[in-house]
C-alpha positions as CSV (number, residue, x, y, z in Angstrom):
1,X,105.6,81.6,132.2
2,X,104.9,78.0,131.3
3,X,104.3,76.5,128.3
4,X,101.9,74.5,129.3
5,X,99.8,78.2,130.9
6,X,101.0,79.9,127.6
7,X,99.1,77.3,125.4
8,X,96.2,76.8,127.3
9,X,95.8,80.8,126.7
10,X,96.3,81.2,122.9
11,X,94.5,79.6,120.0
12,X,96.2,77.5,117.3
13,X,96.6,80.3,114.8
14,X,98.0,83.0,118.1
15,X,100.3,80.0,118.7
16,X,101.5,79.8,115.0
17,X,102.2,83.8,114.7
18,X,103.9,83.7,118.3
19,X,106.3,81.1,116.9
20,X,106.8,82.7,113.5
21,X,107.5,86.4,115.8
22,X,109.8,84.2,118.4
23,X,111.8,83.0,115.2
24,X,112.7,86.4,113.7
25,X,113.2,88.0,117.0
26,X,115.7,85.3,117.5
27,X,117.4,85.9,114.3
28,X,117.6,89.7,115.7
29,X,118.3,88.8,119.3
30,X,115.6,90.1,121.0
31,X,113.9,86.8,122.1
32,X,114.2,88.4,125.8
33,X,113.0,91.9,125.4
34,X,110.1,90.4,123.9
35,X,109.7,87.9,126.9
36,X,109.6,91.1,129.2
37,X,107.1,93.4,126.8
38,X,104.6,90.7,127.4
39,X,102.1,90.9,129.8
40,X,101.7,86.9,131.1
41,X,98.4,87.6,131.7
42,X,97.2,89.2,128.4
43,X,100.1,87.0,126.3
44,X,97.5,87.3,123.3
45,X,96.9,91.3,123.1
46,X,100.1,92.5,124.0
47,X,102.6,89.9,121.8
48,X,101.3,91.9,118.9
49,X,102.4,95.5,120.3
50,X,105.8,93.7,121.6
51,X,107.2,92.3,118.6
52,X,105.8,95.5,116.9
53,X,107.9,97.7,119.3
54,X,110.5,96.1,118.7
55,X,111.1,95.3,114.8
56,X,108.9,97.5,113.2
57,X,109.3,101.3,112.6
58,X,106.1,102.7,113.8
59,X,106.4,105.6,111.2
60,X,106.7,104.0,108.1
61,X,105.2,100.5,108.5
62,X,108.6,98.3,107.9
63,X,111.3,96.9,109.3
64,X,113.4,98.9,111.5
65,X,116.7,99.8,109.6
66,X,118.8,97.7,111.7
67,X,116.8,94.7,110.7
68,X,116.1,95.5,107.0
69,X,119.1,93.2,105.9
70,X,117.8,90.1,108.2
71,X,114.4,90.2,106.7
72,X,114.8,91.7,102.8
73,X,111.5,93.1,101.6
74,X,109.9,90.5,99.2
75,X,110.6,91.3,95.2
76,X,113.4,92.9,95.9
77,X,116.2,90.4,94.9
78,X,119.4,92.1,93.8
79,X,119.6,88.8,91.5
80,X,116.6,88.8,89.3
């Protein structure tokens, strides 16, 4: 998909949560499963269910175990 298609589909604030998702998936490496759970022609409603899919454990609501050290739960620094 283009950029210029995806943009002209998705509002400011979809385009703002698309980039923050497209940032951790890249710290997790999963930029292209993500690209292929989307459905070009519904980018909007189904970018939610991909990058859910694929970080977040459906059964208890966080990150998925492999990806708990990536993205440390807030208020939980070891230091303070």
């Amino acid at each position: 998909m283009e950029v210029l298609e995806l943009i002209k589909q998705l509002s400011k604030e979809e385009i703002r949560e698309l980039l923050g998702y497209l940032e951790q998936l890249n710290e997790a490496g999963l930029i292209e499963e993500f690209i292929y759970k989307v459905d070009p022609e519904r980018v909007a409603e189904t970018m939610y269910y991909a990058y859910y899919d694929l970080m977040i454990d459906s059964e208890t609501g966080k990150w998925k175990p492999e990806f708990q050290k990536l993205f440390p739960s807030p208020g939980k620094d070891p230091i303070y």
